[in-house]
TORBA-709500 format. One record per atom (N, C-alpha, C): residue number from 1; atom name; x, y, z. Coordinates in steps of 0.2 Angstrom, whole numbers, plus 5000, padded with zeros to 4 digits. Example, Ala and Ser with C-alpha at 12.3 -4.5 7.8 and 13.67 -1.06 7.14 Angstrom:
REM TORBA-709500
@n: 1 | atom: N | xx: 5066 | yy: 4972 | zz: 5039
@n: 1 | atom: CA | xx: 5062 | yy: 4978 | zz: 5039
@n: 1 | atom: C | xx: 5066 | yy: 4984 | zz: 5039
@n: 2 | atom: N | xx: 5064 | yy: 4989 | zz: 5035
@n: 2 | atom: CA | xx: 5068 | yy: 4995 | zz: 5036
@n: 2 | atom: C | xx: 5064 | yy: 5000 | zz: 5039
//
This chain:
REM TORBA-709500
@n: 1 | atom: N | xx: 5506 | yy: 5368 | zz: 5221
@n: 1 | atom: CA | xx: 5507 | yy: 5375 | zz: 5223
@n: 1 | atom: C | xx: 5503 | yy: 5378 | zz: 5229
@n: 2 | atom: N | xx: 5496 | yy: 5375 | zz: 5230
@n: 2 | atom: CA | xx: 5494 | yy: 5377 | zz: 5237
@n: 2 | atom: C | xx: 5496 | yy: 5376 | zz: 5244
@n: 3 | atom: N | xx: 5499 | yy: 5369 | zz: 5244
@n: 3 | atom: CA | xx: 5507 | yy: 5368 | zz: 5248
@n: 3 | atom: C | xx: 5510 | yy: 5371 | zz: 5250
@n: 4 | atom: N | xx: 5513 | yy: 5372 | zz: 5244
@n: 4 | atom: CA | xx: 5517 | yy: 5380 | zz: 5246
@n: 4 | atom: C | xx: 5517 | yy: 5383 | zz: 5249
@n: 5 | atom: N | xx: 5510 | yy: 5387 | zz: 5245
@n: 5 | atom: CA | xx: 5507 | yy: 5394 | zz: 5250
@n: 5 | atom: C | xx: 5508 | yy: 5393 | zz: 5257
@n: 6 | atom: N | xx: 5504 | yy: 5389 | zz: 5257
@n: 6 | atom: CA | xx: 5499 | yy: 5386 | zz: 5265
@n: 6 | atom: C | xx: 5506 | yy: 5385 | zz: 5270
@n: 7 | atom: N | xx: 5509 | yy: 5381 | zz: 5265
@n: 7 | atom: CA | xx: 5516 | yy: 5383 | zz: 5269
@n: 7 | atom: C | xx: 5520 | yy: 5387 | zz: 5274
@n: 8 | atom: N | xx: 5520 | yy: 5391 | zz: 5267
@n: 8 | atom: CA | xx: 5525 | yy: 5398 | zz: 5269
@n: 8 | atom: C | xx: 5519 | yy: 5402 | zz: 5271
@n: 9 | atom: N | xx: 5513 | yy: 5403 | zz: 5273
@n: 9 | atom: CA | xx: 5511 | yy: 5406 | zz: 5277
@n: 9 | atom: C | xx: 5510 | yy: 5405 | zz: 5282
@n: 10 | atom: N | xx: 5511 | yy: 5396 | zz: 5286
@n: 10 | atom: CA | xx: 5510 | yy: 5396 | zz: 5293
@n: 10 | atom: C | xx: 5515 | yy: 5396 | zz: 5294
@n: 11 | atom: N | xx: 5521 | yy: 5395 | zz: 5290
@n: 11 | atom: CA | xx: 5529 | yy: 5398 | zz: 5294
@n: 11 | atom: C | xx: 5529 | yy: 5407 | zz: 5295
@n: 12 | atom: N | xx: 5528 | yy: 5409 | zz: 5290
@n: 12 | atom: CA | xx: 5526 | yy: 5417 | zz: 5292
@n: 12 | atom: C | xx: 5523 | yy: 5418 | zz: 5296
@n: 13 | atom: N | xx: 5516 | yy: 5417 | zz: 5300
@n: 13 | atom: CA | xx: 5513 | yy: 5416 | zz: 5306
@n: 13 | atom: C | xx: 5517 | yy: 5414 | zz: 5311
@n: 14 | atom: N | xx: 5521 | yy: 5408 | zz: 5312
@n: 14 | atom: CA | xx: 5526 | yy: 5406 | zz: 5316
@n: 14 | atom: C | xx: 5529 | yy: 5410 | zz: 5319
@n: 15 | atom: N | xx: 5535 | yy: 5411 | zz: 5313
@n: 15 | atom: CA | xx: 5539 | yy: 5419 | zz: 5316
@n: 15 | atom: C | xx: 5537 | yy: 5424 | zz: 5316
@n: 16 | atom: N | xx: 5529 | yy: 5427 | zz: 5315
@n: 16 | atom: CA | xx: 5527 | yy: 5432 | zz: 5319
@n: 16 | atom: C | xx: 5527 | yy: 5432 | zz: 5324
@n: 17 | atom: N | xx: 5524 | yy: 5426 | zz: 5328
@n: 17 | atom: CA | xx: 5523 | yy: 5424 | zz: 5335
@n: 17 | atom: C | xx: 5527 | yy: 5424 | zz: 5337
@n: 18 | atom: N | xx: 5535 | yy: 5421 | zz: 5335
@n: 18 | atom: CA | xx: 5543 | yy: 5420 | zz: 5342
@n: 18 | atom: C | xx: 5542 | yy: 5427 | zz: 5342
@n: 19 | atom: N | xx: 5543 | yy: 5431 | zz: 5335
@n: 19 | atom: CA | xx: 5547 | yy: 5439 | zz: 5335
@n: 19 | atom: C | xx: 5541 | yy: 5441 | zz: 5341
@n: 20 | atom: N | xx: 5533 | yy: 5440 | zz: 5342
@n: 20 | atom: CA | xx: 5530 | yy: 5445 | zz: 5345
@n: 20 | atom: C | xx: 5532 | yy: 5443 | zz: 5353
@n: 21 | atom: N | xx: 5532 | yy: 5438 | zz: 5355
@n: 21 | atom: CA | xx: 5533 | yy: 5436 | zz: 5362
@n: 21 | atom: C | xx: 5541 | yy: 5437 | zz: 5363
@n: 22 | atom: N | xx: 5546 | yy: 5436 | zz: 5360
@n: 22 | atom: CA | xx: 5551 | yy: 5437 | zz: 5362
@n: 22 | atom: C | xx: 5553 | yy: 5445 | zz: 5363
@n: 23 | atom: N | xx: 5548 | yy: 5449 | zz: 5359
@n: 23 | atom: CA | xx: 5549 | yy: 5457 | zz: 5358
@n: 23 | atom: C | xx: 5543 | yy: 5460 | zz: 5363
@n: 24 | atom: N | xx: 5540 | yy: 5457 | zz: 5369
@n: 24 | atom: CA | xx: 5534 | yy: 5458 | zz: 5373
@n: 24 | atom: C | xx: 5538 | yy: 5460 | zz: 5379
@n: 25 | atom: N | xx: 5535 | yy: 5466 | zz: 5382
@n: 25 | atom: CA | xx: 5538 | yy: 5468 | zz: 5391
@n: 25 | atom: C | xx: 5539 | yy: 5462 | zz: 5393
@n: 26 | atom: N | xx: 5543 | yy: 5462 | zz: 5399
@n: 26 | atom: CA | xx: 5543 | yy: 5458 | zz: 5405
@n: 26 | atom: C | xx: 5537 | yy: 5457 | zz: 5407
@n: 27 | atom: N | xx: 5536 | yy: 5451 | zz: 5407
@n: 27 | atom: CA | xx: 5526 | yy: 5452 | zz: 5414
@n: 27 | atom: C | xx: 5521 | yy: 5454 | zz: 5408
@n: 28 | atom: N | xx: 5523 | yy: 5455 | zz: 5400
@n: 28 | atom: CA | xx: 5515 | yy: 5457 | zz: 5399
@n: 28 | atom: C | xx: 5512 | yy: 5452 | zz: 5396
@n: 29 | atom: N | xx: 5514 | yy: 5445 | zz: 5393
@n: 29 | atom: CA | xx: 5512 | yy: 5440 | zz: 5390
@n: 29 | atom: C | xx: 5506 | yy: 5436 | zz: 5397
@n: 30 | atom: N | xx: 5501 | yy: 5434 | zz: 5394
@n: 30 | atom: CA | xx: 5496 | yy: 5431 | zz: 5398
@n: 30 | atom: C | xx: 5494 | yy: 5424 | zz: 5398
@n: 31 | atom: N | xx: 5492 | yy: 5423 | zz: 5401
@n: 31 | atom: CA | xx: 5491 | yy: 5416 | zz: 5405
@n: 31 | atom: C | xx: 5497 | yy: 5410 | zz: 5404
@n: 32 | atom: N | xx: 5503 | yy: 5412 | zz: 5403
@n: 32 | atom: CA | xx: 5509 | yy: 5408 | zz: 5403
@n: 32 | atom: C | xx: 5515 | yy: 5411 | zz: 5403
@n: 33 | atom: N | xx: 5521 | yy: 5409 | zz: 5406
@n: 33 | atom: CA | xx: 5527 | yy: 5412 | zz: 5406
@n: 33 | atom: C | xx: 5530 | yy: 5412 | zz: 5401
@n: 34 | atom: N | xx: 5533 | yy: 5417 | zz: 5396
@n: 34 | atom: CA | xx: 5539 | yy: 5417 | zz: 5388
@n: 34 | atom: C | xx: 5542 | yy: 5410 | zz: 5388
@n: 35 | atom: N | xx: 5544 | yy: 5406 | zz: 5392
@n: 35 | atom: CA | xx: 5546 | yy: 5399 | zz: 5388
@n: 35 | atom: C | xx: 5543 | yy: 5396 | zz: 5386
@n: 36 | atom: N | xx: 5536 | yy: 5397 | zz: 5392
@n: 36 | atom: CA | xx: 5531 | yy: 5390 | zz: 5390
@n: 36 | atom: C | xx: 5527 | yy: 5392 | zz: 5382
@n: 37 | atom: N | xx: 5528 | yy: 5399 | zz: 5381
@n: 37 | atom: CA | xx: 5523 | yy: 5400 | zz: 5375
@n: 37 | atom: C | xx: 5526 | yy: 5401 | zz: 5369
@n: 38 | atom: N | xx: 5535 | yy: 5401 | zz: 5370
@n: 38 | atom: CA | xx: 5541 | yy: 5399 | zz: 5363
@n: 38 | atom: C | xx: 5539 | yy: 5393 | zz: 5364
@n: 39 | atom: N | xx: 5541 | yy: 5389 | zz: 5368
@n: 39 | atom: CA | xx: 5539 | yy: 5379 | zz: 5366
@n: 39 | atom: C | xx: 5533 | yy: 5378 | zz: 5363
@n: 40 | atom: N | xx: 5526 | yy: 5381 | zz: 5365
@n: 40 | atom: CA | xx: 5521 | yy: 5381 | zz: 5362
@n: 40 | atom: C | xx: 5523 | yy: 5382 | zz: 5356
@n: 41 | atom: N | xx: 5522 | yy: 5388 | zz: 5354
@n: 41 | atom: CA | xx: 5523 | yy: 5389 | zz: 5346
@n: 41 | atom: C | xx: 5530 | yy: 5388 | zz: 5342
@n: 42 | atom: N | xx: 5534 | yy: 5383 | zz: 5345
@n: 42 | atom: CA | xx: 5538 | yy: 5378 | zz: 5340
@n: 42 | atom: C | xx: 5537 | yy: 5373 | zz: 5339
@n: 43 | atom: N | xx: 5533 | yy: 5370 | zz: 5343
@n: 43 | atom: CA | xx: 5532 | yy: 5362 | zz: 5346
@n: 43 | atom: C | xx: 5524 | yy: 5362 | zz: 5340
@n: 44 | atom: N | xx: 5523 | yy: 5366 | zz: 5342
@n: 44 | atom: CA | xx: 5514 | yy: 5366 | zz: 5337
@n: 44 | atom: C | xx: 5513 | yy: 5373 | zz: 5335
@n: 45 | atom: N | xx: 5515 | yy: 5373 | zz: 5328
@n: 45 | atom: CA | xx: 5515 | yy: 5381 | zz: 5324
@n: 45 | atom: C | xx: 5509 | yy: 5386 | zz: 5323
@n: 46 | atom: N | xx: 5505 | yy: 5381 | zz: 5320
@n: 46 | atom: CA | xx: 5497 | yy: 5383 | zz: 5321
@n: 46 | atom: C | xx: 5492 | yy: 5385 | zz: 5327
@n: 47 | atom: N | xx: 5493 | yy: 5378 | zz: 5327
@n: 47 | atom: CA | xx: 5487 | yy: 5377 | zz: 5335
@n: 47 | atom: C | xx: 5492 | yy: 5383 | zz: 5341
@n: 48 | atom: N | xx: 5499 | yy: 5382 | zz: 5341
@n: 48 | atom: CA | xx: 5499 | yy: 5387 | zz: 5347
@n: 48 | atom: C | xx: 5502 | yy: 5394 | zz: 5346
@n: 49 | atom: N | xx: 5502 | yy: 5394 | zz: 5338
@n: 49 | atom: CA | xx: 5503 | yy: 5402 | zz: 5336
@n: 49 | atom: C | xx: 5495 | yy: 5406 | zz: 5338
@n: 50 | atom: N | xx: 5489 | yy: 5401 | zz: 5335
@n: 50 | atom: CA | xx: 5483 | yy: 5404 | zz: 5336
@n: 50 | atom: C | xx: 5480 | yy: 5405 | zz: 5343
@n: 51 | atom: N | xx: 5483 | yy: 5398 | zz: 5348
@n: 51 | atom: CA | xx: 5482 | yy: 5400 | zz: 5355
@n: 51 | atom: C | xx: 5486 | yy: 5407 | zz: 5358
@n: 52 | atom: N | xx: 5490 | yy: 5406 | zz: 5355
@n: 52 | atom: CA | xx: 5497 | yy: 5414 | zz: 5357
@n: 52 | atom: C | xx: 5492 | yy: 5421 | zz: 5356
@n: 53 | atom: N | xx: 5488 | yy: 5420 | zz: 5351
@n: 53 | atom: CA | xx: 5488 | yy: 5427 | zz: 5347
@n: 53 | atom: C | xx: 5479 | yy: 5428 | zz: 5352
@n: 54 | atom: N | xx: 5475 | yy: 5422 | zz: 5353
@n: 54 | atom: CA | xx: 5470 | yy: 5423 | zz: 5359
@n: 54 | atom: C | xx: 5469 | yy: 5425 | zz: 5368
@n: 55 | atom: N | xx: 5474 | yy: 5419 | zz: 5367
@n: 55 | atom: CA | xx: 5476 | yy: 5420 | zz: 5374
@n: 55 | atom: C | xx: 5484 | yy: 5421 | zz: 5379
@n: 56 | atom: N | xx: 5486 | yy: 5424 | zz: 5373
@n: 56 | atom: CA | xx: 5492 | yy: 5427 | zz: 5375
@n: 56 | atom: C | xx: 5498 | yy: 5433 | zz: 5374
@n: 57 | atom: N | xx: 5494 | yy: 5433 | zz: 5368
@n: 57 | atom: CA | xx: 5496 | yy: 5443 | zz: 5367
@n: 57 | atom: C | xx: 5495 | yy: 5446 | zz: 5373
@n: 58 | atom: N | xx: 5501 | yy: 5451 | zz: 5375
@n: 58 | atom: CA | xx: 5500 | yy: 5457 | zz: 5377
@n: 58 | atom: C | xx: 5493 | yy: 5462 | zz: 5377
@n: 59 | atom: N | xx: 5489 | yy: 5462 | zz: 5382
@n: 59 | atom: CA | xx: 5483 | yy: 5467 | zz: 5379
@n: 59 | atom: C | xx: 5486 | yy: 5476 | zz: 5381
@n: 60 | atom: N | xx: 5482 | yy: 5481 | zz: 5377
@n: 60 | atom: CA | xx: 5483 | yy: 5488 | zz: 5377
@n: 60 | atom: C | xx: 5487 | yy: 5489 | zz: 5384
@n: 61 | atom: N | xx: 5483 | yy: 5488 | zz: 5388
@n: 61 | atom: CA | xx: 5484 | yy: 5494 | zz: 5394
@n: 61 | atom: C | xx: 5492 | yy: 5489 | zz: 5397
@n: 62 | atom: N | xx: 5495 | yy: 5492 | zz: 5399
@n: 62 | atom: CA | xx: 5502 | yy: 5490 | zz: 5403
@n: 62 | atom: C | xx: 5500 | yy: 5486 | zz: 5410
@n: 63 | atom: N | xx: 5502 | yy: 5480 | zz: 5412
@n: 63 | atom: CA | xx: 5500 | yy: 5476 | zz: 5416
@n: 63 | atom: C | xx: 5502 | yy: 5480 | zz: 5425
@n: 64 | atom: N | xx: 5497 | yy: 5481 | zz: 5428
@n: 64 | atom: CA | xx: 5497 | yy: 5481 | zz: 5433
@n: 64 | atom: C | xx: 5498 | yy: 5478 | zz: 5441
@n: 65 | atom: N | xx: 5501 | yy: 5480 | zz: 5445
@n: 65 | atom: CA | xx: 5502 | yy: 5478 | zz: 5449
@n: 65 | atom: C | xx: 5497 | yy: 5479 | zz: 5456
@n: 66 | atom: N | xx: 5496 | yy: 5471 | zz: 5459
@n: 66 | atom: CA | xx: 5488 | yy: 5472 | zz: 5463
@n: 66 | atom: C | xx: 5492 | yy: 5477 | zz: 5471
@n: 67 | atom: N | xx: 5488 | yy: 5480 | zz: 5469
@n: 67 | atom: CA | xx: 5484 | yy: 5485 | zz: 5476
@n: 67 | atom: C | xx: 5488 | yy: 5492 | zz: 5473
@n: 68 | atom: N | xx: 5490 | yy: 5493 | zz: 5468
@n: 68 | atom: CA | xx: 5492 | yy: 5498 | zz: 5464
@n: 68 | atom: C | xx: 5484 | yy: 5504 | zz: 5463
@n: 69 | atom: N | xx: 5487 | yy: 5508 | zz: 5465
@n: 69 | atom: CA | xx: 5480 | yy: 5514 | zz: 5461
@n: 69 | atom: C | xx: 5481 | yy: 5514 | zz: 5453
@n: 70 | atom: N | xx: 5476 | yy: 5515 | zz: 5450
@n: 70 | atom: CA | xx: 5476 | yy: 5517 | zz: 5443
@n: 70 | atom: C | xx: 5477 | yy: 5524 | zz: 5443
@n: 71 | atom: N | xx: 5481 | yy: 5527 | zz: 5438
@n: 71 | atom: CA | xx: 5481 | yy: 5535 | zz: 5438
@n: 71 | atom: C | xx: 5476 | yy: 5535 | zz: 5435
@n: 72 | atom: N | xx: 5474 | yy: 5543 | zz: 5437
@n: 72 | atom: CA | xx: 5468 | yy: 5547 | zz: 5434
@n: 72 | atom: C | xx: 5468 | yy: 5548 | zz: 5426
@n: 73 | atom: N | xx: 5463 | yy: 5549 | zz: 5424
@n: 73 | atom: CA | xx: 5462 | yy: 5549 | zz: 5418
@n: 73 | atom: C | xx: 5461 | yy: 5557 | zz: 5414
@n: 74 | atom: N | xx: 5459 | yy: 5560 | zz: 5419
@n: 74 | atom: CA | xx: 5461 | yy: 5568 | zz: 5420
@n: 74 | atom: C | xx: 5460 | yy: 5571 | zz: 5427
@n: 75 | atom: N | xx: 5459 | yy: 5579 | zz: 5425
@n: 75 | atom: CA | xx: 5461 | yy: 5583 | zz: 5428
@n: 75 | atom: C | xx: 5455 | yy: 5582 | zz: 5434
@n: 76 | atom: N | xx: 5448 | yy: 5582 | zz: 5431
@n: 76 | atom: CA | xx: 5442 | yy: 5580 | zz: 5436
@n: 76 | atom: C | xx: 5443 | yy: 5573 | zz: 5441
@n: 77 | atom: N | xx: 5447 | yy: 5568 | zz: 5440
@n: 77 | atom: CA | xx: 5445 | yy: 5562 | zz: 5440
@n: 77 | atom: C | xx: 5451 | yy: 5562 | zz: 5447
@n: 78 | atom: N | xx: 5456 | yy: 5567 | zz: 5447
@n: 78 | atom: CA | xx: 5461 | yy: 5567 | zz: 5451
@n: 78 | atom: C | xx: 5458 | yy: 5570 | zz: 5460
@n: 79 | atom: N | xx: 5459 | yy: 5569 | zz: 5462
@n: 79 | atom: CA | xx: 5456 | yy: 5569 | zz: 5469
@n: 79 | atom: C | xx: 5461 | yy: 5576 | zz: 5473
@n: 80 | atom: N | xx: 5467 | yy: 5575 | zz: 5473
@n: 80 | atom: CA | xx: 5471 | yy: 5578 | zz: 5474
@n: 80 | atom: C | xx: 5471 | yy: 5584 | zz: 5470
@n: 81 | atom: N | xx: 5468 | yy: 5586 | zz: 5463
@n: 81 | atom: CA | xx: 5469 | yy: 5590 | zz: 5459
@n: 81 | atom: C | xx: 5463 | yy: 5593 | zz: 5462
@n: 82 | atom: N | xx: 5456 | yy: 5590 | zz: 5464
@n: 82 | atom: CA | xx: 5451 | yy: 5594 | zz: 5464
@n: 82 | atom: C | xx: 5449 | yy: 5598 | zz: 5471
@n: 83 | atom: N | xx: 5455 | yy: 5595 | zz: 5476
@n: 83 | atom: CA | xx: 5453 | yy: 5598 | zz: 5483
@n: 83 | atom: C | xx: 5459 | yy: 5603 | zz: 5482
@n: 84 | atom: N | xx: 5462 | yy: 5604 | zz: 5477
@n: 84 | atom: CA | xx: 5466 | yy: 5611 | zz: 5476
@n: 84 | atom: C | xx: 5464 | yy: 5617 | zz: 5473
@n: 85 | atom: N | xx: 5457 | yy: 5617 | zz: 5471
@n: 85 | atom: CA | xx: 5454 | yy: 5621 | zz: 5468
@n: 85 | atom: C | xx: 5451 | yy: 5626 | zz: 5472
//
């Protein structure tokens, strides 16, 4: 019976991991491109489900593009807001 379980839980894990990288923005999965980190987590359910979920989720903030400004976080932080005052 622990078999089982153990089972159906690291299949459960599995396909959380396709549904989450397949359902992830464009550009926001990390340190590898969406095929290499499906093949990963079909090829090795465990070990590259738990590598997925470390080092490959999507983090909070929306991925960035280099030499992009970061918008302001408010009304002080905005530069153009404050020379308007």
């Amino acid at each position: 019976m622990p078999r089982v379980v153990l089972t159906v839980l690291i299949l459960a894990f599995t396909v959380w991991c396709l549904v989450s990288i397949v359902q992830a923005p464009e550009g926001a999965l990390r340190n590898l491109p969406r095929w290499a980190w499906l093949l990963l987590v079909l090829f090795f359910p465990l070990v590259g489900g738990i590598a997925y979920v470390i080092a490959g989720r999507p983090t909070d903030q929306p991925p960035r593009s280099y030499g992009a400004r970061p918008a302001p976080r408010g009304p002080d932080d905005d530069e153009e807001f404050l020379r308007g005052l």
